[in-house]
C-alpha positions as CSV (number, residue, x, y, z in Angstrom):
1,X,-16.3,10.4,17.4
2,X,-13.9,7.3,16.9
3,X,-11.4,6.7,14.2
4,X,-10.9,3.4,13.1
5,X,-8.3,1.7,10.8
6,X,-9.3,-1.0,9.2
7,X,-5.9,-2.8,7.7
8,X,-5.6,-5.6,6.2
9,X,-2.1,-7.7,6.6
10,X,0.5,-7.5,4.2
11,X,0.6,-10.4,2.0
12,X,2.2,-13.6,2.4
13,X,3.5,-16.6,-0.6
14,X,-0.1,-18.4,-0.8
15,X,-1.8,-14.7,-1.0
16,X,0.4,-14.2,-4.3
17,X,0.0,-17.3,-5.7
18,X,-4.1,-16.6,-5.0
19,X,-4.4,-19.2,-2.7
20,X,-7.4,-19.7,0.3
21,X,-5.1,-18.8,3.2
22,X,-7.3,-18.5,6.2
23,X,-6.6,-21.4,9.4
24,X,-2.8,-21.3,7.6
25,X,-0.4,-19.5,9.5
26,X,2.0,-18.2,7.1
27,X,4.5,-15.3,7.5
28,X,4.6,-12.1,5.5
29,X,7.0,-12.2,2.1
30,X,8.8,-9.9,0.6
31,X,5.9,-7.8,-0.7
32,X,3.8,-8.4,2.4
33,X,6.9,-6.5,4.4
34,X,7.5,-3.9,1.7
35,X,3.5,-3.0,2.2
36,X,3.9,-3.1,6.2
37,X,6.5,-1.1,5.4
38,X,4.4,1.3,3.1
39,X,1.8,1.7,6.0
40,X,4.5,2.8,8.6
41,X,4.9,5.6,5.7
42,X,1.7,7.0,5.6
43,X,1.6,8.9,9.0
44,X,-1.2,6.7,10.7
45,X,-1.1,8.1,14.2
46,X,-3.2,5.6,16.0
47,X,-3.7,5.2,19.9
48,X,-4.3,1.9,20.1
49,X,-4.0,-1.2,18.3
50,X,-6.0,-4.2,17.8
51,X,-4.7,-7.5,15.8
52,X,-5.9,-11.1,14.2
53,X,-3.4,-13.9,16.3
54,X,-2.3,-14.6,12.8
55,X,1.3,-14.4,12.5
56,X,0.7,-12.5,9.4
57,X,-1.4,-9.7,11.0
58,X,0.9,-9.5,14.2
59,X,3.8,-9.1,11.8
60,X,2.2,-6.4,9.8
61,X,1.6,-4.7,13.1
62,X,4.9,-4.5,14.1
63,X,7.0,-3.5,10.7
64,X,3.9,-0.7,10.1
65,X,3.6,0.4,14.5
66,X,7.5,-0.8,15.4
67,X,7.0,1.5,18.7
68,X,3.6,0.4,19.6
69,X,2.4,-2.5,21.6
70,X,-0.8,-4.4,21.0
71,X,-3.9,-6.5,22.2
72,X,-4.9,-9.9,19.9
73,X,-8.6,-10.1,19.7
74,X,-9.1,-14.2,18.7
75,X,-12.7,-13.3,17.3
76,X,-10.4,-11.3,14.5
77,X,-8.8,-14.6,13.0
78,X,-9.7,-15.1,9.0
79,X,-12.3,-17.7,7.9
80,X,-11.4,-21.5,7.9
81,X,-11.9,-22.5,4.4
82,X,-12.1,-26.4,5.6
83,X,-10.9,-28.7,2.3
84,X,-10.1,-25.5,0.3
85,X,-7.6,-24.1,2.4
86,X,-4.5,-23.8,0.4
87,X,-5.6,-24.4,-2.5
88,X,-6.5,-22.3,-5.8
89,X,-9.4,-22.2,-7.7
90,X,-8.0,-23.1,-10.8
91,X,-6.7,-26.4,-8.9
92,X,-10.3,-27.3,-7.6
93,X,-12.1,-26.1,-10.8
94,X,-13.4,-29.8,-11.6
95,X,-14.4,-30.4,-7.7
96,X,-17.5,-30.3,-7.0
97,X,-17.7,-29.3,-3.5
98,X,-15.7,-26.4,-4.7
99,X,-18.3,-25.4,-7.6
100,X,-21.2,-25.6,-5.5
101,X,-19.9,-22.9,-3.5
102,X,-19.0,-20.7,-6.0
103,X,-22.2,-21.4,-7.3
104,X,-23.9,-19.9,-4.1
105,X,-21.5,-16.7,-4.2
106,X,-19.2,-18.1,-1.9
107,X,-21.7,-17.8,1.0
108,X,-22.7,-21.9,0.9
109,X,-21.7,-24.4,2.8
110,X,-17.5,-24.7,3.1
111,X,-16.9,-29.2,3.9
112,X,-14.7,-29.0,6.7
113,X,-14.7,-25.3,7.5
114,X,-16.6,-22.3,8.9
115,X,-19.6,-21.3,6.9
116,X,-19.9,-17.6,5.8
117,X,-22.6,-16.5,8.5
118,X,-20.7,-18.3,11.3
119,X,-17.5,-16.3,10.3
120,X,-19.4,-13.0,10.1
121,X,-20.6,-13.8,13.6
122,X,-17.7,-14.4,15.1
123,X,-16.3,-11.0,13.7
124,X,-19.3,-9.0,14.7
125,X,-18.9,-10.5,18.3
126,X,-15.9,-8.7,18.3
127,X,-16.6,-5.8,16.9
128,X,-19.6,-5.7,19.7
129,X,-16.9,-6.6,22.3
130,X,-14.5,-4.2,21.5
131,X,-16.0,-1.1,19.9
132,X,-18.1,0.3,23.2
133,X,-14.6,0.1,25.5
134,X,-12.8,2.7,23.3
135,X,-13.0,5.9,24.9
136,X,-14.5,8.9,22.7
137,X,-12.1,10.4,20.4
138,X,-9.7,7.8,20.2
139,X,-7.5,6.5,17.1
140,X,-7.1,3.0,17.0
141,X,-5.6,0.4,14.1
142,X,-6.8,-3.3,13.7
143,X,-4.8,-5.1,11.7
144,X,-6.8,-7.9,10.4
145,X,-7.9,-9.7,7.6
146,X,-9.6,-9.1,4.5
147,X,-12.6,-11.0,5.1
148,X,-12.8,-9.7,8.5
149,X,-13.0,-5.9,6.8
150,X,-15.5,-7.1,4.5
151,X,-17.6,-8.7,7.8
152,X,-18.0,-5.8,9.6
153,X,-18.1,-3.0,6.7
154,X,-20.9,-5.0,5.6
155,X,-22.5,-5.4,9.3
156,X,-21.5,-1.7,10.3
157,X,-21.0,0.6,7.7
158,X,-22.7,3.0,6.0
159,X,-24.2,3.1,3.4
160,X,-25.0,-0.4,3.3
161,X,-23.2,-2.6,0.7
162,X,-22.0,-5.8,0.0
163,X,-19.6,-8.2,1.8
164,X,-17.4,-8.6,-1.3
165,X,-18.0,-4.4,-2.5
166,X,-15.8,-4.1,0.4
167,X,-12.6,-6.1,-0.8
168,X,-9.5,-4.5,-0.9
169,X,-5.7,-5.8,-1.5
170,X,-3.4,-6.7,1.2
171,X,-1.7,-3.8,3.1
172,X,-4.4,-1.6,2.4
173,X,-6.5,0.2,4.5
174,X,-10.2,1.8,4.7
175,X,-10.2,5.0,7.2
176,X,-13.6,4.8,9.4
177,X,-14.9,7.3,11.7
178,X,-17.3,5.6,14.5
179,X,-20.3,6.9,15.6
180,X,-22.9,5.2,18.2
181,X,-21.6,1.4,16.8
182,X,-22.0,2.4,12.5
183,X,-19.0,2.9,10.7
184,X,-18.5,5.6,7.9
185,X,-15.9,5.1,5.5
186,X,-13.7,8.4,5.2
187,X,-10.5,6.4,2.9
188,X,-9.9,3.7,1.3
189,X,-5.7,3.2,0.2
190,X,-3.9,0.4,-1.0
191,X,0.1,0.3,-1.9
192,X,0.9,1.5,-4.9
């Protein structure tokens, strides 16, 4: 059996102010290094670990692992969210575009960006990718993001449940053991 980590980073300006941060690059703030922080506390003893390229992720790696190296797998980076990025939904709550997807559950077409399934399959790719080459009974962290997490608990996990049943805050974490590709969720944790 396989133990996975699922993290998600620790939070950054535009995650506070509730803002679609996916292709943006932004650094951790205060509160995204205080949950890092908070990780490093909770004894995960991992033996490998996997990250997003976002600078977010990398930096939540290194505050929550400071003596451990790591691998970037690209297929790990959070959605695009094409004319929506950086923006609230109370600030496009007369835009059209912007109600149609709501309208669909979030999983319509996004003008500009990456549309739900494309995202999902890019995740899964990795997941596919990286999840045979761990040897058997190893510990590994991926610090990634949240809508990676919800991606491949949805694709992997059982029981089945929905993309957005699996949401959880930034600098928390859902506990997996791996078994012949399925994921079963042990823990979920989120700072305090």
């Amino acid at each position: 059996m396989k133990e996975i980590i699922l993290i998600r980073h620790g939070a950054t300006a535009g995650n506070l102010e509730r803002r679609y941060i996916g292709r943006t690059d932004e650094p951790l703030c205060e509160q995204g290094r205080l949950q890092a922080l908070w990780l490093q506390q909770q004894g995960l003893h991992v033996d490998a670990l996997l990250v997003s390229p976002a600078l977010r992720a990398r930096q939540t790696a290194q505050l929550a692992f400071p003596a451990m190296s790591y691998q970037v797998i690209p297929e790990w980076r959070e959605t695009d969210f094409g004319i929506f990025e950086g923006k609230t939904a109370q600030e496009m709550e007369e835009d059209p575009d912007y109600r149609a997807w709501v309208d669909s559950g979030c999983r319509g077409p996004v003008p500009g960006g990456e549309q739900l399934a494309e995202f999902q399959a890019r995740c899964c790719a990795g997941f596919r990718r990286i999840e045979p080459l761990l040897p058997p009974d190893t510990h590994t962290a991926w610090v990634i993001h949240g809508g990676v997490i919800m991606a491949l608990l949805e694709a992997y996990a059982r029981p089945a449940r929905n993309f957005y049943d699996y949401h959880i805050g930034n600098g928390g974490y859902v506990r997996c053991s791996c078994r012949e590709g399925i994921l079963h969720v042990e823990e979920i944790r989120t700072p305090e």
